[in-house]
FIKOLZA-1660 file (N, C-alpha, C; in steps of 0.1 Angstrom, whole numbers, plus 5000, padded with zeros to 4 digits):
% residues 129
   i   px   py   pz ch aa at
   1 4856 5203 5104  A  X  N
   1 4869 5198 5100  A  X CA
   1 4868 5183 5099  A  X  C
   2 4872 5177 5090  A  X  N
   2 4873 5165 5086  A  X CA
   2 4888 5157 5095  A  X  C
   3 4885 5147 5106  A  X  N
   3 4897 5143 5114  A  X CA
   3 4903 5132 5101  A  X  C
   4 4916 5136 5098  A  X  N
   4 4923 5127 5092  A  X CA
   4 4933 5119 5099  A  X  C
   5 4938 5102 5094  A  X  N
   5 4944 5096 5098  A  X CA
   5 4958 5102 5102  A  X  C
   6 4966 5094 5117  A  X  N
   6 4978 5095 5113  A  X CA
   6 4989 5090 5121  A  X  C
   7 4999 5091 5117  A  X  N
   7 5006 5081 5129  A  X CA
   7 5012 5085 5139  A  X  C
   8 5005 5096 5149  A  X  N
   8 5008 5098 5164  A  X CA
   8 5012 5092 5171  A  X  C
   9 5001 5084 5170  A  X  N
   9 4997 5070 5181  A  X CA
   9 5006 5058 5181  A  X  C
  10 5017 5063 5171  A  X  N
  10 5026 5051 5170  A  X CA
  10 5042 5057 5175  A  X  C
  11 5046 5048 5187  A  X  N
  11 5060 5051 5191  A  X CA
  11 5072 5049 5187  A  X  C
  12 5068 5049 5169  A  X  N
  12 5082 5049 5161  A  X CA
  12 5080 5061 5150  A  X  C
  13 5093 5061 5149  A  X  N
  13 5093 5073 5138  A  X CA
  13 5087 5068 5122  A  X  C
  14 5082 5076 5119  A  X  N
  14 5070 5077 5103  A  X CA
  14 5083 5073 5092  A  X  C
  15 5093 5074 5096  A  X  N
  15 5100 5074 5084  A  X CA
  15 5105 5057 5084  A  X  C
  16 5099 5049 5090  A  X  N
  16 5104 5033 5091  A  X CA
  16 5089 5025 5088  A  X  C
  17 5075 5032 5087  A  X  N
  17 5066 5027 5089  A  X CA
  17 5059 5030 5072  A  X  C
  18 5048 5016 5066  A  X  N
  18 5047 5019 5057  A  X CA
  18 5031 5010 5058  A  X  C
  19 5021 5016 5054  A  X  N
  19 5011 5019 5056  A  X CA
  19 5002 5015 5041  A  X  C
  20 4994 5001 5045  A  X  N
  20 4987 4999 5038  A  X CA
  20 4971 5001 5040  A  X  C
  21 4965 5012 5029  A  X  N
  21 4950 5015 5028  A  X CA
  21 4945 5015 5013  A  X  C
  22 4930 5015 5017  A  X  N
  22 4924 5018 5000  A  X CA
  22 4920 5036 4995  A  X  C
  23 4928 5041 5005  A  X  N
  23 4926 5055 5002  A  X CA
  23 4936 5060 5008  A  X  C
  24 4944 5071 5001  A  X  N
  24 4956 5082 5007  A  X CA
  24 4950 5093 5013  A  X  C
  25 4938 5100 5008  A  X  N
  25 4932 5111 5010  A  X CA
  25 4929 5115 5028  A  X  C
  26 4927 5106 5031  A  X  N
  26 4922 5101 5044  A  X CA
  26 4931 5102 5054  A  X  C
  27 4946 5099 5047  A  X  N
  27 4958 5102 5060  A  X CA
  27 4963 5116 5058  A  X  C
  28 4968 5122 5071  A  X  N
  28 4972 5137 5070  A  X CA
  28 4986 5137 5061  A  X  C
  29 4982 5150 5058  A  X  N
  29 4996 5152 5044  A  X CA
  29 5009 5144 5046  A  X  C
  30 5013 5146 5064  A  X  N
  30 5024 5143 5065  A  X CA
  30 5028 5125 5067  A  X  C
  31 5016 5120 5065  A  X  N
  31 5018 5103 5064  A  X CA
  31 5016 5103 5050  A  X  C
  32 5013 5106 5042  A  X  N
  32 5005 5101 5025  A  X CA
  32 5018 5097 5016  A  X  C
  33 5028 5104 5021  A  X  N
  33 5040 5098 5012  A  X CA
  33 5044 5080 5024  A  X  C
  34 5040 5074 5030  A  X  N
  34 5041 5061 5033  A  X CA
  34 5026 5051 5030  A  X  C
  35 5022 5060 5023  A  X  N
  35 5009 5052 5021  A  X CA
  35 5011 5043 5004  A  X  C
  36 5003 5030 5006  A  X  N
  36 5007 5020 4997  A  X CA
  36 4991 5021 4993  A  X  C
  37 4987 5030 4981  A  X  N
  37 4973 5024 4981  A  X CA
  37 4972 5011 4968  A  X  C
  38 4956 4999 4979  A  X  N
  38 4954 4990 4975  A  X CA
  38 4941 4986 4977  A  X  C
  39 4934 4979 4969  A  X  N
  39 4921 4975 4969  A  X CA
  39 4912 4975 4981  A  X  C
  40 4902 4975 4985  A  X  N
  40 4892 4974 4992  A  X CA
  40 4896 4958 4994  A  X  C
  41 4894 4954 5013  A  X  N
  41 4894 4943 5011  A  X CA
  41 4882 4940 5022  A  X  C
  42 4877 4932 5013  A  X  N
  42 4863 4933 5023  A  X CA
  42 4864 4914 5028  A  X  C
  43 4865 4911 5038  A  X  N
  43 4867 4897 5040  A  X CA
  43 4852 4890 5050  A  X  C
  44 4848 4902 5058  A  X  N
  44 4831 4899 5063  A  X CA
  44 4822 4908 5058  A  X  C
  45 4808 4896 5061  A  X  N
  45 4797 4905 5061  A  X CA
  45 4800 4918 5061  A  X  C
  46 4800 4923 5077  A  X  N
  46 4794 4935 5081  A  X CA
  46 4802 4945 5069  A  X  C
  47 4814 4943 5065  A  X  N
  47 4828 4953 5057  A  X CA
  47 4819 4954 5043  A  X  C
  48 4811 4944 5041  A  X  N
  48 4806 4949 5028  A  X CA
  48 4794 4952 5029  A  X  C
  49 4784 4959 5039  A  X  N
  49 4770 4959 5042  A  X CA
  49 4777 4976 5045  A  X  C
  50 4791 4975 5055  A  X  N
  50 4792 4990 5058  A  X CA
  50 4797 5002 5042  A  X  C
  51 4805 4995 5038  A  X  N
  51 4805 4998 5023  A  X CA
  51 4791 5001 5014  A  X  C
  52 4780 4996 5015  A  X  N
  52 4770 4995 5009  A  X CA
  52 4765 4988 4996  A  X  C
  53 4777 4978 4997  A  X  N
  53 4781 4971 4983  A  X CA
  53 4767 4958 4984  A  X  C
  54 4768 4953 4974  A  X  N
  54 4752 4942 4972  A  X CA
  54 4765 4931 4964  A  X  C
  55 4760 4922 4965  A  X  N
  55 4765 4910 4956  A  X CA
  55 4781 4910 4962  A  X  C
  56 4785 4900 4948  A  X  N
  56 4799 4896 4951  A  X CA
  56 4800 4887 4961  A  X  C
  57 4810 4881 4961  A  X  N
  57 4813 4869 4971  A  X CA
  57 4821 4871 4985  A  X  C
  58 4816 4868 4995  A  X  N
  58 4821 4872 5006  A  X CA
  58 4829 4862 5011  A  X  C
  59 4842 4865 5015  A  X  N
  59 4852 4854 5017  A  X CA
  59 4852 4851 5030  A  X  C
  60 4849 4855 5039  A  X  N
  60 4847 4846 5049  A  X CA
  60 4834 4831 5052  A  X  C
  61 4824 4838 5042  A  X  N
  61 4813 4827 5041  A  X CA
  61 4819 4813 5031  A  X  C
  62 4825 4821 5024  A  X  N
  62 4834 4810 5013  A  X CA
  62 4843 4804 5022  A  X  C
  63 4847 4806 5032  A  X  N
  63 4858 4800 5040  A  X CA
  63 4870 4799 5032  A  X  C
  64 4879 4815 5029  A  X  N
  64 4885 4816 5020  A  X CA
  64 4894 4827 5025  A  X  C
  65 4905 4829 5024  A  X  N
  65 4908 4844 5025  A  X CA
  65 4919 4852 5017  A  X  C
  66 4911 4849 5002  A  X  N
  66 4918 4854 4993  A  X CA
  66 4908 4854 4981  A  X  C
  67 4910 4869 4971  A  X  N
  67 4906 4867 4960  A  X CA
  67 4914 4869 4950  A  X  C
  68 4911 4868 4935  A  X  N
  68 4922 4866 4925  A  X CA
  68 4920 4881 4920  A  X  C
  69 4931 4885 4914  A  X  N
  69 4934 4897 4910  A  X CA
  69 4946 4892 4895  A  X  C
  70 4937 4893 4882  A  X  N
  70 4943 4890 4874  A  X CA
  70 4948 4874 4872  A  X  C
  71 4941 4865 4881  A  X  N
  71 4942 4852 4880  A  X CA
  71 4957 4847 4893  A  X  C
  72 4961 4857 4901  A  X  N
  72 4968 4859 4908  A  X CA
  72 4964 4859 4926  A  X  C
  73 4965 4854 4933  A  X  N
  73 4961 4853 4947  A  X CA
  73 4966 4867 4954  A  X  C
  74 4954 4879 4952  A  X  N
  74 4956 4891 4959  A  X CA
  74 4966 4895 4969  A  X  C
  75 4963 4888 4978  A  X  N
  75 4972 4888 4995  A  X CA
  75 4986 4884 4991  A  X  C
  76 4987 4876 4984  A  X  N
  76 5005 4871 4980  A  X CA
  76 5010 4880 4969  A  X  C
  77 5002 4888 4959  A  X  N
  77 5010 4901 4952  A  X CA
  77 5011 4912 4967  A  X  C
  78 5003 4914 4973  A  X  N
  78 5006 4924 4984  A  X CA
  78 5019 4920 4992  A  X  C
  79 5019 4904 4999  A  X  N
  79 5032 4901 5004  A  X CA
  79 5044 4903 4999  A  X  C
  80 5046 4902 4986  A  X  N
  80 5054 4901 4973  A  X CA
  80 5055 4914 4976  A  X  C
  81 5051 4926 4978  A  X  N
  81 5058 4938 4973  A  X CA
  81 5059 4947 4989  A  X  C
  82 5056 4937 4996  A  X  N
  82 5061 4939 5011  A  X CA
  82 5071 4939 5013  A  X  C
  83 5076 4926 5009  A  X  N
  83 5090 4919 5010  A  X CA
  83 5099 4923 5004  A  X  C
  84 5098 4932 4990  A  X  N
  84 5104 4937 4984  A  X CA
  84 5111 4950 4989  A  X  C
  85 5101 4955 4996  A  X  N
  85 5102 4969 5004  A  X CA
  85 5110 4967 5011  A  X  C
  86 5107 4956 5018  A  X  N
  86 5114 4952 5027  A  X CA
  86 5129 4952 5026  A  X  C
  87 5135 4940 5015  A  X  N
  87 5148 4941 5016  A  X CA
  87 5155 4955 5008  A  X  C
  88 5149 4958 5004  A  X  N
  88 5152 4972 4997  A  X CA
  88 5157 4981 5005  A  X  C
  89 5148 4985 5019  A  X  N
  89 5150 4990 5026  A  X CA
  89 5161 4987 5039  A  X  C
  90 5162 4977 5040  A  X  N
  90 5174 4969 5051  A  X CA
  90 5186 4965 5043  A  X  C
  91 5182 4963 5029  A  X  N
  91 5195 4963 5020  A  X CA
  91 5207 4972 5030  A  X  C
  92 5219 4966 5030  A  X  N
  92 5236 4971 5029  A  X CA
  92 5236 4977 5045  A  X  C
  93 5225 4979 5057  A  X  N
  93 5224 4981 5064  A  X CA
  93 5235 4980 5076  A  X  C
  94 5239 4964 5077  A  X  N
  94 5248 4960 5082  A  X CA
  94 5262 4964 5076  A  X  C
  95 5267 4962 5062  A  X  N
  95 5279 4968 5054  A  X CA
  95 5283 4985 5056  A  X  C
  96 5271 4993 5061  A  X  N
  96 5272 5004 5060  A  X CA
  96 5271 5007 5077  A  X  C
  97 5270 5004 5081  A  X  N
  97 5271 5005 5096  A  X CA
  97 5260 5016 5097  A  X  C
  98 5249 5015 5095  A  X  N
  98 5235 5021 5099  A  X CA
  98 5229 5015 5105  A  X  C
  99 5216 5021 5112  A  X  N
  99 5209 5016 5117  A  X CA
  99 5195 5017 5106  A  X  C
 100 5185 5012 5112  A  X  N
 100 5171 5013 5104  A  X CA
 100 5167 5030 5103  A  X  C
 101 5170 5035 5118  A  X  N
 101 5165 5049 5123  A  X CA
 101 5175 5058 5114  A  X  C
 102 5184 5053 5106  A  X  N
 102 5192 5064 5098  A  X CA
 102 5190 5063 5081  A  X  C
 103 5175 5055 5080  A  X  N
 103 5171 5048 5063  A  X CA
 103 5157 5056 5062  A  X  C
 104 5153 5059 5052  A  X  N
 104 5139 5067 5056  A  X CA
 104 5130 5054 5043  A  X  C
 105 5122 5044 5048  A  X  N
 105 5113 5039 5041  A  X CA
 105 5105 5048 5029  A  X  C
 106 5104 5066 5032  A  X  N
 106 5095 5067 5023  A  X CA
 106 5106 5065 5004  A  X  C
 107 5114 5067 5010  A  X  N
 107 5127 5067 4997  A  X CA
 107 5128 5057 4989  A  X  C
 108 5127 5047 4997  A  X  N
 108 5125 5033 4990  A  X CA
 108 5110 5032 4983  A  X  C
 109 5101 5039 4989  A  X  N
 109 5083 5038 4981  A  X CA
 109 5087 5049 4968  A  X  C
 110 5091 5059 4969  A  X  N
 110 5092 5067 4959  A  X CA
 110 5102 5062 4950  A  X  C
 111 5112 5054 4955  A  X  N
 111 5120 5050 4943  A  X CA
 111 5113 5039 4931  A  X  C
 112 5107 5029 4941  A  X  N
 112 5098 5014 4935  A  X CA
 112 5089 5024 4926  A  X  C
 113 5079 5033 4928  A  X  N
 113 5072 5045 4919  A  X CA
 113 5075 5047 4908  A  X  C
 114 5087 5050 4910  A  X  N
 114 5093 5060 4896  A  X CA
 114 5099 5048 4886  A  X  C
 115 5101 5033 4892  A  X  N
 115 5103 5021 4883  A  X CA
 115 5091 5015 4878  A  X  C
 116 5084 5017 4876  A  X  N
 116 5071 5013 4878  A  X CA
 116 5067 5017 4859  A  X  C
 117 5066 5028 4860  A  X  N
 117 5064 5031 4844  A  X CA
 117 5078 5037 4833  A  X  C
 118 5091 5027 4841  A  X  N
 118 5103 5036 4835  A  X CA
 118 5105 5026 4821  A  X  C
 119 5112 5034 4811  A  X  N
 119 5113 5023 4799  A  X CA
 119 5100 5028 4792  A  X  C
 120 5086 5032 4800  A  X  N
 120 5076 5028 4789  A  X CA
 120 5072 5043 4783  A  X  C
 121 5063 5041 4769  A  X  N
 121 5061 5058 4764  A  X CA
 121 5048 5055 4763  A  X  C
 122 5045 5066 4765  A  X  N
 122 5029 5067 4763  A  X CA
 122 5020 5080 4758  A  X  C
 123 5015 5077 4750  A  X  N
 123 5010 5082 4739  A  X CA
 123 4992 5089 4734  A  X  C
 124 4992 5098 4740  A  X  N
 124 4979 5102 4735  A  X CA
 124 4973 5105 4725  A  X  C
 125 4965 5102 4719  A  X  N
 125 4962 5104 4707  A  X CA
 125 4949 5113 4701  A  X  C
 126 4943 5116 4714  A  X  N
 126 4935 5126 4710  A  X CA
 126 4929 5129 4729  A  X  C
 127 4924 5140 4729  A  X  N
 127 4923 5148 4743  A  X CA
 127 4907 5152 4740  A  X  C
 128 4904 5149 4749  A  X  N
 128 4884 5159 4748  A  X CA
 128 4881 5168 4760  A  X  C
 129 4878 5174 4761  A  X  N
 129 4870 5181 4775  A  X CA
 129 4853 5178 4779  A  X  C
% end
C-alpha cells in the first residue's frame, strides 16, 4: 500500500488549510480538494539530483530565489493567488458575524476553478485515438 499525504498531523481543521504541491495524487482523497497544484520548485542541488533532472539552473548557486514563468517572477504569481484566496476567504467575515471555523476554504478553491475558464469556448476540431 502506497502511504499517502495528509493533514492529521495538523491541529486545525482541513477546511481552513490550503496546501501547496507539484502533485495531488499523493494526498489522500480527503485533502486533494485543498490542494493547489504548482510547478516543481527545485531551489538546491540535492532537490534536483533527487528528481534526477541534469541541466538547468540551479537557484541557489545563482544566489537567486526565483525563476520566471512567462517573463513573470514565479514565487510572486504564487503569492498573488495566495492573497487572493486569502481575502476571498476572510472576505465579510467580520459583517457576517462568523468565525474562520464556520468558512470552508475548499469553496473558495473550487469557486477561483470554475472562473478560470468561464466566458471562454473551446473547440475541437478533430479527435484521434
Amino acid at each position: 500500500m502506497i502511504h499517502k499525504k495528509n493533514l492529521d498531523v495538523l491541529l486545525v481543521n482541513p477546511s481552513v488549510v490550503v496546501i501547496l504541491d507539484d502533485r495531488k495524487d499523493v494526498w489522500d482523497t480527503q485533502n486533494q480538494e485543498n490542494v493547489i497544484v504548482m510547478q516543481k520548485y527545485h531551489f538546491f542541488t540535492s532537490s534536483v539530483q533527487d528528481f534526477g533532472l541534469s541541466g538547468g539552473e540551479i537557484l541557489s548557486e545563482l544566489r537567486i530565489d526565483e525563476f520566471y514563468l512567462g517573463g513573470r517572477a514565479y514565487l510572486h504569481i504564487v503569492f498573488q493567488i495566495l492573497r487572493l484566496i486569502h481575502n476571498r476567504f476572510f472576505y465579510g467575515i467580520e459583517s457576517e458575524g462568523t468565525t474562520p471555523m464556520d468558512k470552508d476554504v475548499r469553496v473558495v478553491l473550487k469557486g477561483m476553478m470554475k472562473e478560470v475558464l468561464k466566458d471562454c469556448k473551446i473547440v475541437f476540431n478533430s479527435v484521434s485515438s
